[in-house]
N, C-alpha and C positions, 0 to 999 in steps of 0.2 A: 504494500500500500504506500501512496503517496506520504512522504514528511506533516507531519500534524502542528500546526503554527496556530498561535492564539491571538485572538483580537479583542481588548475592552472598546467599544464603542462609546465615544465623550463627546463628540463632537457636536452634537445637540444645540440649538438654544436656549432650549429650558424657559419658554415663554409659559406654560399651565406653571409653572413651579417660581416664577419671577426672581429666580438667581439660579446659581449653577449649580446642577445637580452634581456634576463630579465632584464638587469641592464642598458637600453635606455633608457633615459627619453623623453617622451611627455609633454607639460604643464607644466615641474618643475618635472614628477614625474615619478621614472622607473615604466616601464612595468607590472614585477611582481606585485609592489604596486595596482597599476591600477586595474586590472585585480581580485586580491584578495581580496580589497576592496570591487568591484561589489558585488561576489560571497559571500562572508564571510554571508552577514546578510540576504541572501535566503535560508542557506541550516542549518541541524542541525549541523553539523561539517565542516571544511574544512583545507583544507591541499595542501602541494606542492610537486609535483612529481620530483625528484631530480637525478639526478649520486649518486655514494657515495663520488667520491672526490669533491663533490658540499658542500660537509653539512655542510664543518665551513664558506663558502663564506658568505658576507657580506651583498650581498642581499638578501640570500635566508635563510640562519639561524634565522632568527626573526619570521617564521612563522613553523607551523608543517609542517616535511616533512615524505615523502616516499619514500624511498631509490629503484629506478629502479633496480628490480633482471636480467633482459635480455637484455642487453642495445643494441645488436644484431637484437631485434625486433623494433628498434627505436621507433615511440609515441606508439604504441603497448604496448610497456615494460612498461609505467609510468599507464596504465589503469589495466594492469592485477597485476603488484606490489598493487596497492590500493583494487581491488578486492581480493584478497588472502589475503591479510590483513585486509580486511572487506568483508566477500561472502555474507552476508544475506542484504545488502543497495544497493539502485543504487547508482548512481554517474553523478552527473552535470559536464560534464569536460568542461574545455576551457584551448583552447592554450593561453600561457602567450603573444602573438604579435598582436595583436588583439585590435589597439587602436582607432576604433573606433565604440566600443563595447558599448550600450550602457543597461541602464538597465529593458528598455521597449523588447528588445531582449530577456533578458533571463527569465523577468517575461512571456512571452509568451510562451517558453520553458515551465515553470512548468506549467501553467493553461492548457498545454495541455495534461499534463500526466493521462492515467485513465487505470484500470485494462485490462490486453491482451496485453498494448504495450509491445515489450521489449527494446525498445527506442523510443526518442521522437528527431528530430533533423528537423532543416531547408535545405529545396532546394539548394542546389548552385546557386548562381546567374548566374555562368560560364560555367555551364556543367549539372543541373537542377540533378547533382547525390547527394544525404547525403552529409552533410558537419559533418564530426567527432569529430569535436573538438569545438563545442558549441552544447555539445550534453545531452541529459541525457541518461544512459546505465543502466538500469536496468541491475538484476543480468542473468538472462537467456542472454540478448545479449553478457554480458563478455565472458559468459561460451563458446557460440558459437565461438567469438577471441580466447578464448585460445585453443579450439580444431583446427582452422584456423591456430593460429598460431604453435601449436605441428606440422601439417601436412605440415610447411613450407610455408604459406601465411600469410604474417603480415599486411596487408591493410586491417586498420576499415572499410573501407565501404564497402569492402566486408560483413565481418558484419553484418553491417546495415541491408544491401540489401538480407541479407538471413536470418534476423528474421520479426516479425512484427514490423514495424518500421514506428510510425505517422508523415509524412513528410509533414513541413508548409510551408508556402509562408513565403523569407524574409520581417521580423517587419520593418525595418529601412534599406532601402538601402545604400548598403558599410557597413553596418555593423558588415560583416564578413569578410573584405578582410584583410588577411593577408601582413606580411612586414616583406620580407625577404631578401631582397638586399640593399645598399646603396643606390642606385637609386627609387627605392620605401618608403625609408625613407624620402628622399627629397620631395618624390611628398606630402607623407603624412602629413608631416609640413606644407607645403603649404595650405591643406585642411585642416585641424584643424585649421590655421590659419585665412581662411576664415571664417568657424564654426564659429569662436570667433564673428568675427568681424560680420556677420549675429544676433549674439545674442546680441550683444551692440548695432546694430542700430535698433533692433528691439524692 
């Protein structure tokens, strides 16, 4: 099989959250951190999908980035930038907002990869469609987005859903819900919160 490389996706504007989601901290720790930390020590390389006026910022400078060429195809753009810049590797991607991610989720991701897929991705909890952004992309499913997106369709799960695509059952439930409004950051303090306190008294 192809070399398996990781991508946190940051490059967002983060307009529903009205500051920067990479740079939130959960637990003490931003997002980006989090998130790249997981990723880093499962894949052979890894790296941060970025804007270009992102590169000197303070959270995202201390790791490698990749500079989003179409910023027009929003998360789109940060999958096919690291693909052209690397064509012959998949790619592990996860969205940087993603804090209750854990890392029994994405070992499950890779034990599932085997020759034929062209990605490997979990169910939605919400809608039972691909969820795109704790995914692995092999090189064929990229190619498939970037011809989607040339013809003016930038939605990964389209994607997904039109190559061979091994779709699991959530490892860890909530473990992919997203947080993308202040009001969803609240909730999600609250739960981590709990988490904690579940783990101390147990």
């Amino acid at each position: 099989m192809k070399p398996l490389y990781g991508l946190v996706l940051a490059g967002g504007v983060s307009r529903r959250m009205g500051q920067d989601k990479a740079a939130l901290a959960y637990e003490g720790r931003p997002q980006l951190n989090r998130a790249f930390s997981l990723l880093a020590p499962r894949v052979s390389r890894c790296f941060v999908s970025l804007r270009e006026d992102q590169k000197t910022d303070a959270v995202r400078c201390v790791y490698p980035g990749i500079t989003d060429r179409f910023q027009e195809s929003g998360p789109a753009a940060g999958l096919l930038a690291a693909h052209e810049e690397y064509p012959d590797v998949a790619w592990l991607v996860l969205a940087c907002d993603l804090p209750f991610l854990d890392a029994s989720t994405l070992d499950a991701l890779i034990q599932a990869r085997r020759e034929g897929y062209t990605a490997v991705a979990f169910r939605s909890e919400h809608d039972g469609l691909p969820e795109p952004f704790c995914t692995i992309w092999e090189p064929e499913a990229l190619e498939i987005l970037s011809h989607q997106v040339a013809s003016g369709r930038v939605g990964p799960r389209q994607a997904l859903l039109s190559g061979v695509t091994a779709l699991l059952p959530p490892c860890t439930p909530g473990a992919l819900d997203n947080i993308n409004t202040p009001e969803e950051r609240e909730q999600a303090e609250v739960r981590l919160a709990r988490c904690q306190e579940q783990i101390c008294q147990g």
